[in-house]
C-alpha positions in Angstrom: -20.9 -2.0 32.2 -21.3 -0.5 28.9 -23.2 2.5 29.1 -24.4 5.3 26.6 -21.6 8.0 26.2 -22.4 11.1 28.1 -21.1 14.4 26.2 -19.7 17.4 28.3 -18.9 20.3 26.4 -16.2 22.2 29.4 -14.1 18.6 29.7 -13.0 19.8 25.8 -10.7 22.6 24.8 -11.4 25.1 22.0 -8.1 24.7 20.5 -7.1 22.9 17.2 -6.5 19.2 17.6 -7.5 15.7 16.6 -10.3 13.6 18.8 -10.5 10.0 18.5 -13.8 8.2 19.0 -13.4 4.7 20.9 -15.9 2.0 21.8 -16.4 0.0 25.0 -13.4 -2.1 23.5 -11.3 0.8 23.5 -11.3 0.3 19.5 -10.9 3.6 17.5 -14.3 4.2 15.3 -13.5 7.5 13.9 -10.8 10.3 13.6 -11.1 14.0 13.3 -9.6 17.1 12.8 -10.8 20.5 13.9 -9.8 24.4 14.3 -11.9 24.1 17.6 -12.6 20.6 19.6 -15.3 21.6 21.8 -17.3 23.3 19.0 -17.1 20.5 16.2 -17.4 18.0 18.9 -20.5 19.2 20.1 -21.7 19.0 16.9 -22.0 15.4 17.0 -24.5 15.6 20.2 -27.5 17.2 18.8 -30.8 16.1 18.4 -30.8 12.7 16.4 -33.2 14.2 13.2 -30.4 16.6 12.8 -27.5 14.3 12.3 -26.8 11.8 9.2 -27.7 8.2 9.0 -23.4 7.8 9.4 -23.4 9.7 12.1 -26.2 8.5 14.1 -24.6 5.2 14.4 -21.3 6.7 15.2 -22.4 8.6 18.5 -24.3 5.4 19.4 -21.2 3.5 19.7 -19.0 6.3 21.4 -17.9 5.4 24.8 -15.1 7.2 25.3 -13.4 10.3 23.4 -9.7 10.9 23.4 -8.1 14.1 21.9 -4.9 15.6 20.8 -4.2 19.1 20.8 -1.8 20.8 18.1 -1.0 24.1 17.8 -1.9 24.3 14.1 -5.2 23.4 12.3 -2.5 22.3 9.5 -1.3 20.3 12.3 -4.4 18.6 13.0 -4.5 17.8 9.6 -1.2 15.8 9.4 -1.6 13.8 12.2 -5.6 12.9 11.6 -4.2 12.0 8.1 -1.6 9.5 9.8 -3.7 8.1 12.4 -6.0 7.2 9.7 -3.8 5.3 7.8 -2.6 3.6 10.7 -5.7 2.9 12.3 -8.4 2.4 9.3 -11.1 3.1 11.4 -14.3 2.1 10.7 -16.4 5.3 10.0 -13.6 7.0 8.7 -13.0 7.6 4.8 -10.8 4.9 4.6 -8.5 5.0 1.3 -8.7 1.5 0.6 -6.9 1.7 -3.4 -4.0 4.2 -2.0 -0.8 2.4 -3.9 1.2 5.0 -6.4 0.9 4.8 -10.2 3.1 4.4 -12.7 4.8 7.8 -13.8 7.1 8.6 -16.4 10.7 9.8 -15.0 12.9 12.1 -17.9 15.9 12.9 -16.2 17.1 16.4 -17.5 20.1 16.8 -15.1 21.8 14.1 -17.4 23.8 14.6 -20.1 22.1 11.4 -21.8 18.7 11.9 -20.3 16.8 8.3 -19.6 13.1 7.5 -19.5 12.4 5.2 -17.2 8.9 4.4 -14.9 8.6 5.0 -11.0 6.1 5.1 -8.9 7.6 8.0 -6.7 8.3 11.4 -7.3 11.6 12.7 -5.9 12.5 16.8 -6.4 15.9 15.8 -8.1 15.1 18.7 -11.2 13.7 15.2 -13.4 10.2 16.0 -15.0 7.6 13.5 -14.3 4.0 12.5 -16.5 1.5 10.8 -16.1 -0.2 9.3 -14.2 -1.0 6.1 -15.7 -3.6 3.8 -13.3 -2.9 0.8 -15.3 0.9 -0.7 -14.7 0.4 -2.7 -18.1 -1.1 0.4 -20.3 2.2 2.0 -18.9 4.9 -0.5 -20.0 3.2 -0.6 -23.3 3.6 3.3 -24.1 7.0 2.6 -22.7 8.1 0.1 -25.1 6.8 1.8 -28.1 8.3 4.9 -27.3 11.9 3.0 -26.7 11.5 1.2 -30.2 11.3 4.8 -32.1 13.0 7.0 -29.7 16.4 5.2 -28.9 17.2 6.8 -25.6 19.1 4.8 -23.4 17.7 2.6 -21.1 20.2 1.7 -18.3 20.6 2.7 -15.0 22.8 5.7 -14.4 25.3 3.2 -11.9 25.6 0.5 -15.4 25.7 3.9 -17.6 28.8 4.7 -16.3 30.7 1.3 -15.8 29.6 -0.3 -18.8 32.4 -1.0 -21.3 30.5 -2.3 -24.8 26.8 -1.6 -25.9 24.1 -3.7 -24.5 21.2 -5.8 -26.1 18.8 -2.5 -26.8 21.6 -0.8 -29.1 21.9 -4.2 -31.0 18.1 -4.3 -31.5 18.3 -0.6 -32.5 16.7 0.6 -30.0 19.9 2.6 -28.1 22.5 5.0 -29.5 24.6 3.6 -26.7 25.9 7.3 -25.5 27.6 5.0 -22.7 30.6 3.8 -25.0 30.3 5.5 -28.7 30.6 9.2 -29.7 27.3 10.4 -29.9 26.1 13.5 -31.1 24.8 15.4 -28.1 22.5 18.1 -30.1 21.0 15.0 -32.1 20.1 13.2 -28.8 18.7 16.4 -27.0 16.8 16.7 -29.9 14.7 13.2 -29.4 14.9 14.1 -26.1 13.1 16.9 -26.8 10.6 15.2 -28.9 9.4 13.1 -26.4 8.9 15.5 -23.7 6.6 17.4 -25.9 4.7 13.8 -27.3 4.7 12.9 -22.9 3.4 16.6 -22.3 0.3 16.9 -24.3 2.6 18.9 -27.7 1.3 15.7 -29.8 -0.3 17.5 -32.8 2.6 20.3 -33.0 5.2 17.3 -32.6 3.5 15.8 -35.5 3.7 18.7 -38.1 7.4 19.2 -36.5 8.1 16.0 -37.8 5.9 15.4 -40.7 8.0 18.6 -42.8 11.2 17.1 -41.3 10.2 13.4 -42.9 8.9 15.4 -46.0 12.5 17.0 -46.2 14.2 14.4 -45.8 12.3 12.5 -48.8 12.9 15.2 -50.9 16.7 14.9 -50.1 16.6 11.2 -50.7 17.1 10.5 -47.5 14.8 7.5 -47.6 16.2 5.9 -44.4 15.8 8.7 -42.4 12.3 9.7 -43.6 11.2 6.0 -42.6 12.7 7.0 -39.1 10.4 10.2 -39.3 7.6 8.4 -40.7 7.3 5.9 -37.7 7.8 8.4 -34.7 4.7 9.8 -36.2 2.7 6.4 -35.9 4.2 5.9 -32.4 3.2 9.6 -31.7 -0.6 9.0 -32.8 -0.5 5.2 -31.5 0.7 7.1 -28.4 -2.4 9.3 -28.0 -4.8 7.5 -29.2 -8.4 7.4 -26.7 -6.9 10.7 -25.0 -9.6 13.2 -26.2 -9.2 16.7 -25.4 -11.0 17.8 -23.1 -10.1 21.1 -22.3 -7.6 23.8 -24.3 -5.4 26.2 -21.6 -3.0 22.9 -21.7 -2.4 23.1 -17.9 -2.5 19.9 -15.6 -5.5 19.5 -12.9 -6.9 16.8 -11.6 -11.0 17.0 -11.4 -12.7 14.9 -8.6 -16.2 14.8 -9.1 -18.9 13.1 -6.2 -22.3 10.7 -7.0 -24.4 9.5 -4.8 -26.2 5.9 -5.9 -28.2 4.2 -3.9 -25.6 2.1 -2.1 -23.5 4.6 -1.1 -21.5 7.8 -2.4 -18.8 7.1 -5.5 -16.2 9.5 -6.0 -14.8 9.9 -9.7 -11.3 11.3 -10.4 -9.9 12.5 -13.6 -6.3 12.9 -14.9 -6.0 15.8 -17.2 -2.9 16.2 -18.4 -1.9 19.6 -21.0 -5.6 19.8 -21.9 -6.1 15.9 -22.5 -7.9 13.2 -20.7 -4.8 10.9 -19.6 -6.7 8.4 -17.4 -9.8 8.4 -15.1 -10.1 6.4 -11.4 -13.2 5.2 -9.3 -13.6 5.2 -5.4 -16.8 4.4 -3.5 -17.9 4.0 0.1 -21.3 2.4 0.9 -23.9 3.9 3.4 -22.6 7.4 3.0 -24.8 10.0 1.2 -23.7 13.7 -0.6 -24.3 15.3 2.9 -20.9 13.7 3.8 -19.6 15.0 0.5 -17.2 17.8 2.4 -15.9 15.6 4.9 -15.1 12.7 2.0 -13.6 15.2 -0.7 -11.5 16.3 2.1 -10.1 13.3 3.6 -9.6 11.8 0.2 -7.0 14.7 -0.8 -5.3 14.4 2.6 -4.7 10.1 1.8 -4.7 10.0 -2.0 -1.8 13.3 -2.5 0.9 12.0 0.0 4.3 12.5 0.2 6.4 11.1 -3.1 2.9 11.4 -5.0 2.8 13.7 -8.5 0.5 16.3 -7.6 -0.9 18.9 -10.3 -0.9 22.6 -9.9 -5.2 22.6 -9.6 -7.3 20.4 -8.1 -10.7 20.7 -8.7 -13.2 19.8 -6.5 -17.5 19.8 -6.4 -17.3 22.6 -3.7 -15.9 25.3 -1.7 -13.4 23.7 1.3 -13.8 27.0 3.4 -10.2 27.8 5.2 -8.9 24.6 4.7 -5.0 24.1 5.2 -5.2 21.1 2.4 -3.8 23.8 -0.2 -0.6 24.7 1.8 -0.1 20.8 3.1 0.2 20.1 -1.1 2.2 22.3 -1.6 4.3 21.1 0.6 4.3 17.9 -0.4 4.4 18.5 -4.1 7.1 21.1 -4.6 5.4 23.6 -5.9 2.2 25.7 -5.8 -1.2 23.8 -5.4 -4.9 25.4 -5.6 -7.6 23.4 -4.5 -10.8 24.9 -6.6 -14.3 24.5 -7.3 -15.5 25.1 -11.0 -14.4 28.2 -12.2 -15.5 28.2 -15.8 -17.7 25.9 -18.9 -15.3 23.9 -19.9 -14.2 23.3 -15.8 -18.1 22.5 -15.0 -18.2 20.0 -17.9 -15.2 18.1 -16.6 -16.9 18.1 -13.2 -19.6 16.1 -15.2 -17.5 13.9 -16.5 -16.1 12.9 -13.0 -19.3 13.3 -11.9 -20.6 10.4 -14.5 -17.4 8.2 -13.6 -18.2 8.3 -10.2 -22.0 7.6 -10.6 -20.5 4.0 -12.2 -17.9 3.5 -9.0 -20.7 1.0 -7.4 -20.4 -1.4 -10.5 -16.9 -1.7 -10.0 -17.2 -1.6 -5.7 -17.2 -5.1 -4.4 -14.4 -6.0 -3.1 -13.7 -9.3 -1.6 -13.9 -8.1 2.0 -17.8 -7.1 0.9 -18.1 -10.3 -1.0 -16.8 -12.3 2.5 -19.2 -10.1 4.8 -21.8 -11.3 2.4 -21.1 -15.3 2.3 -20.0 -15.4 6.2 -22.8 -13.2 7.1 -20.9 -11.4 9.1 -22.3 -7.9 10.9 -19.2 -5.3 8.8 -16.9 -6.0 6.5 -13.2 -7.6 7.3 -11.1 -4.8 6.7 -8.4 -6.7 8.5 -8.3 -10.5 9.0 -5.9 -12.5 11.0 -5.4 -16.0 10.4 -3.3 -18.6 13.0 -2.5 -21.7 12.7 -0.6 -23.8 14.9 2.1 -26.4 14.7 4.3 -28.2 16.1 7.2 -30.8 15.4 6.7 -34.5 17.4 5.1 -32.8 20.2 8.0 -30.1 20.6 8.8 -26.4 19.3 4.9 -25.0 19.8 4.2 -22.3 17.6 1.2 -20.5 16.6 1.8 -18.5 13.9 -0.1 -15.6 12.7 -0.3 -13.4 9.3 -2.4 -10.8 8.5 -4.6 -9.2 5.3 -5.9 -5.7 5.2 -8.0 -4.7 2.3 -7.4 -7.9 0.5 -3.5 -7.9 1.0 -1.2 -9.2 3.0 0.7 -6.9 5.2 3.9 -9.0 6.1 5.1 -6.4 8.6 2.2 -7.1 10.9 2.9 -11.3 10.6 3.9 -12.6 14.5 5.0 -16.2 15.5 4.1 -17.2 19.4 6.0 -19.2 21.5 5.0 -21.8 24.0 7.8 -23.4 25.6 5.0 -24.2 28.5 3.3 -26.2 26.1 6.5 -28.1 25.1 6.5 -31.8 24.9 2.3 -31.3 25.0 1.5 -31.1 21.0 -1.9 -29.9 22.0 -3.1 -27.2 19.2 -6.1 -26.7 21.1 -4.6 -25.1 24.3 -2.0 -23.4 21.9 -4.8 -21.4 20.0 -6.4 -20.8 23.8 -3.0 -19.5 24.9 -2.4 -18.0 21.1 -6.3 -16.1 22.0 -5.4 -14.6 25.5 -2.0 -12.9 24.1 -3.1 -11.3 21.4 -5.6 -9.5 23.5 -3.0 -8.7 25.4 -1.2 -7.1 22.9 -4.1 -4.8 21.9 -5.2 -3.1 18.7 -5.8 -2.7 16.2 -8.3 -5.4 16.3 -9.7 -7.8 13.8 -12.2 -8.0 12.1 -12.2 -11.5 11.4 -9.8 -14.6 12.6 -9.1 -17.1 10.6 -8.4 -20.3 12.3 -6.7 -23.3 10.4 -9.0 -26.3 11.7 -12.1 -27.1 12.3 -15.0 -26.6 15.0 -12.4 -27.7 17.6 -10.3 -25.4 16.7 -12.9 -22.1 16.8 -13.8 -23.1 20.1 -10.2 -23.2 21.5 -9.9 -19.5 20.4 -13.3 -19.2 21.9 -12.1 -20.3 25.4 -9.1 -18.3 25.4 -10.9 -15.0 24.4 -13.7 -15.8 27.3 -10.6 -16.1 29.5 -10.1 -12.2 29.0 -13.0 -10.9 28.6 -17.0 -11.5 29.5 -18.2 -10.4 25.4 -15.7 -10.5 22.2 -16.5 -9.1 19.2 -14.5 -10.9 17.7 -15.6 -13.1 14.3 -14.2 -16.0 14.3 -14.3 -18.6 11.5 -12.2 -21.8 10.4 -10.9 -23.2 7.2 -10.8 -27.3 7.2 -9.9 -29.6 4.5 -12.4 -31.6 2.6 -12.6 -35.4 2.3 -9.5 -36.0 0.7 -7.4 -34.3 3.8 -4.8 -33.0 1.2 -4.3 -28.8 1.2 -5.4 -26.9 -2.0 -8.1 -28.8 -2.9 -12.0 -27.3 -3.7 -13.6 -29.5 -0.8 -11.5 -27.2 1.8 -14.8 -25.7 4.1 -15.5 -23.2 6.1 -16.8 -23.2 9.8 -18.5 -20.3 12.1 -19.5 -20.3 15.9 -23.0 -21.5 16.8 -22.8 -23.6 13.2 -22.8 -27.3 13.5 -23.1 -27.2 9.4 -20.0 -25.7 7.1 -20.8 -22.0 5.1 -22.0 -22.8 2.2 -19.3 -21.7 0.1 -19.4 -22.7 -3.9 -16.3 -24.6 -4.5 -13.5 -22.5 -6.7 -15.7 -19.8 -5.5 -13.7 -16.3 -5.1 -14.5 -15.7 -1.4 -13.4 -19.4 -0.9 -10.2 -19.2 -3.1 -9.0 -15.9 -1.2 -9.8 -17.6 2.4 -7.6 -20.7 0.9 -4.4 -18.1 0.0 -4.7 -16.7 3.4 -4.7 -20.1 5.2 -1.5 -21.4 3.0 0.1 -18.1 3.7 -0.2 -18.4 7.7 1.2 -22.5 6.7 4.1 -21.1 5.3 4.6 -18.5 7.8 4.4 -20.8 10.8 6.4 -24.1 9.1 9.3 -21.6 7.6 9.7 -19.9 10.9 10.0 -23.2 12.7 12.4 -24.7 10.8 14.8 -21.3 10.9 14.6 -21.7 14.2 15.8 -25.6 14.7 18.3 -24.6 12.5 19.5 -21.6 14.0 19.6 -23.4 17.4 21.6 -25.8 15.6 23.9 -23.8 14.8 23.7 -21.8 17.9 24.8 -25.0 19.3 27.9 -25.4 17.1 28.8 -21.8 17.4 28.9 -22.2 21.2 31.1 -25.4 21.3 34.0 -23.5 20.2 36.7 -21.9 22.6 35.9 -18.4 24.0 32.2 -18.5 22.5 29.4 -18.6 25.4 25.8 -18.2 24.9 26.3 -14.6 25.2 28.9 -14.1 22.6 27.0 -16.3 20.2 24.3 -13.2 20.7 26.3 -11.3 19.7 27.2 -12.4 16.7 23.8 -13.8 15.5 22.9 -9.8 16.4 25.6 -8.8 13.4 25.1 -11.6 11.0 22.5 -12.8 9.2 24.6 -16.6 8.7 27.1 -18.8 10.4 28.7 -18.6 6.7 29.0 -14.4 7.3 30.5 -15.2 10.5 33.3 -17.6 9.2 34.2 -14.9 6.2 34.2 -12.0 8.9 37.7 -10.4 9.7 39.2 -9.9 13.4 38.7 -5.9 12.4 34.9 -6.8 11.8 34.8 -9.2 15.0 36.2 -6.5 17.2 34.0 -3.8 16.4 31.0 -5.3 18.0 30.0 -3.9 21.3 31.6 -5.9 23.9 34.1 -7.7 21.9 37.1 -6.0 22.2 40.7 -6.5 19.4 42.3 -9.0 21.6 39.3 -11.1 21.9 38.6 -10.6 18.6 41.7 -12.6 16.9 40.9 -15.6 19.5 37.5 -16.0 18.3 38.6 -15.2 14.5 40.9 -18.1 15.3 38.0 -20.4 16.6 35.6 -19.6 13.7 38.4 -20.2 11.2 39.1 -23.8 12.5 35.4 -24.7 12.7 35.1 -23.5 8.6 38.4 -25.9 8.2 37.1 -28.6 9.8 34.0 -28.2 7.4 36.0 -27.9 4.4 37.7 -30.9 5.3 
């Protein structure tokens, strides 16, 4: 029966670690650090009028409470940082937009430094800048700076094998250092130019070469003046909408916090050598600036991870009081990181500034998964939604397949494909999505929020059934995707079913909630059909592979084990052959032999 949580205070230690909140499902709801469990656990249990609206809700759901002691609060903070991503719980501060951006990458160790774009930062002596939030604004800058900077663009591996200049030097836009005699002071110079234009030097770049072009006219060097002439319009075309904002020319990052009345919007700003590279929104409804702490917190532990380029100052709305954040970042980043509040004007004025980006975040905050809770009327949003489908081929070869989307992606390492062998012969989708329902809860979390179900009402109550099988109440939200009229896939009159419905959702054709439940149907198609037929043709081939001499079903294992294709196995050497466990030299040269009269045979 599921009963109200009851808190005792002496069943928790007063030692750092990390508790995890569960419902009566045994899902996690929320993950948290602390110096000491029993105090910041207690917390939670005081009178209602004391807590947040957030919270409130939280201890109403609690059922259970696991924890995990460590022996540092820095710890704590590392593996509540982990579990988070892992699990995305649902009152956590969930960094939904976590992927890398672009960064320029100037590799200094070289003799012919390269600028090239990466998303990851490794401590290989390169210098990095940026960031840049837009992929495209990136590339752009890139190619402008290759057409007036000629540095070479291969990859170190081509740099050294390559034997005659490549398509950029033809264009002009290469020295080629890989096969001519370049001059190695001229090419640290441009070298040298564009680390000062990437690290905020602009203006004293420009004068630099505005007397060198002014020089070189007066020399009649006309050709080289031009030269001059348009590294200074790629320097200013470079720069242009980065204002400065602030004149010590040292890197921070400035996180700012809003609270609208929707939620609370965070605001992040990239200053880069005093100038205003590039500016980023978060937002998370339902929370309010009492949570602000707890947010601005959790947000540095996701958004600085490991590989990420991470300034020397971070400055943040408030104190964080004792906080191991500072030393974790440093960690991560290399080198010294200070996590600040305001310390002067022209810092308090960029705090504005974030502060008046984050105030916009909720313009910008509907995301599909709020858009689908919306449309489906469904109690949360679907962080995560898995969608099945089954199929079969002439009754035999069951499958369900399953993929799933988190945040409005696909994760392809969470995709599974179910077998049915008892099913064989049967063709019945409807007990395979029953028997598809009571293995996944097997399996366990994480859970759901939303399955999507290829078919129609049938089909939702075939999952129904299975779930009721395991369990008296599911929270599960279920929902089907069934073609229209015309019965063919991809078309606008596909609809959409939910339980206790006899009528479809009424979903606008071409519709983006529609369109995005469409993609993650086709997806799961693909999934299932493509596994099926890899497997009929591995079992055909299995079957071949075991009609030769000296190969049994367990041998055949083996190899499938090693290689990805009969066609590796039929190139592979006896040396090769005989190195797998359980194969030994001898037995090696007699299958060698077998596999090479089965590729004759084909030849022929």
């Amino acid at each position: 029966m599921d009963t109200e949580y009851k808190f005792f205070a002496d069943r928790f230690p007063d030692t750092p670690g990390v508790y995890l909140m569960k419902d009566g499902r045994g899902r996690i709801l929320y993950v948290g650090k602390a110096k000491k469990l029993r105090r910041r656990l207690a917390s939670y249990f005081r009178k209602a009028e004391a807590l947040t609206p957030k919270t409130r809700a939280l201890v109403a759901r609690i059922r259970h409470i696991d924890t995990l002691l460590t022996a540092t609060e820095k710890e704590a903070l590392l593996l509540e940082s982990g579990l988070i991503k892992k699990h995305r719980p649902r009152y956590n501060v969930v960094l939904k937009d976590d992927k890398q951006y672009v960064l320029f990458r100037l590799d200094r160790q070289s003799e012919f430094p390269r600028l090239s774009m990466t998303r990851k930062v490794v401590r290989d002596g390169s210098v990095y800048f940026g960031p840049f939030t837009s992929a495209s604004a990136a590339r752009t800058v890139w190619k402008l700076l290759g057409k007036v900077f000629p540095l070479r663009k291969c990859k170190d591996t081509a740099f050294r094998n390559r034997v005659r200049p490549c398509l950029y030097h033809d264009i002009g836009q290469c020295w080629a250092p890989c096969v001519k005699d370049v001059d190695r002071e001229a090419y640290a110079e441009m070298v040298h130019r564009v680390e000062m234009l990437l690290s905020g030097r602009s203006l004293e770049l420009v004068d630099d070469l505005t007397r060198k072009m002014k020089a070189a006219s007066k020399d009649m060097a006309y050709e080289q003046a031009a030269a001059y002439r348009d590294q200074i319009r790629a320097v200013r075309k470079t720069v242009e909408g980065q204002a400065a904002v602030i004149h010590d020319n040292r890197d921070r990052d400035v996180i700012g916090l809003a609270e609208t009345g929707q939620g609370l919007g965070l605001g992040l700003l990239f200053v880069r050598q005093g100038r205003l590279l590039d500016q980023k929104q978060f937002f998370w409804p339902g929370l309010t600036l009492d949570e602000g702490p707890e947010v601005v917190e959790s947000f540095l532990g996701q958004f600085y991870g490991p590989g990420r380029f991470i300034p020397s100052t971070v400055v943040v709305p408030m104190e964080l009081e004792e906080s191991p954040l500072p030393e974790v970042l440093t960690e991560r980043g290399g080198a010294s990181v200070r996590i600040v509040a305001p310390r002067n004007t022209q810092e308090k004025q960029l705090l504005g500034i974030a502060r008046n980006v984050a105030a916009r975040a909720v313009e910008a905050a509907e995301t599909i998964s709020s858009r689908l809770q919306r449309v489906l009327r469904l109690p949360e949003e679907p962080v995560r939604i898995e969608c099945v489908d089954a199929s079969h081929l002439g009754g035999t070869d069951m499958r369900v397949g399953q993929v799933v989307f988190e945040d409005g992606r696909r994760n392809p390492d969470a995709s599974r494909l179910y077998a049915f062998p008892e099913l064989e012969g049967a063709g019945d989708d409807y007990a395979a999505l029953a028997a598809w329902a009571r293995r996944r809860m097997e399996s366990g979390p994480p859970w759901p929020d939303l399955v999507l179900i290829d078919g129609g009402r049938g089909q939702i109550s075939a999952v129904e059934k299975g779930l009721a099988e395991c369990t008296e109440e599911c929270g599960w939200e279920l929902a089907s995707i069934a073609k229209g009229e015309s019965r063919r896939a991809g078309e606008l009159g596909d609809v959409i079913f939910r339980p206790g419905r006899v009528n479809p959702m009424p979903l606008k054709p071409g519709s983006p909630e529609l369109l995005f439940l469409q993609k993650i149907r086709d997806a799961a198609h693909r999934f299932v059909l493509g596994r099926q037929r890899r497997a009929r043709k591995k079992a055909v081939l299995s079957s071949e592979l075991t009609s030769l001499p000296g190969i049994g079903p367990r041998t055949a294992r083996i190899l499938w084990d090693r290689f990805e294709s009969l066609e590796a196995m039929l190139e592979a050497d006896p040396g090769t052959i005989g190195g797998l466990s359980g194969i030994g030299p001898r037995r090696a040269e007699k299958i060698h032999a077998a596999l090479q009269s089965l590729k004759s045979s084909r030849e022929g």
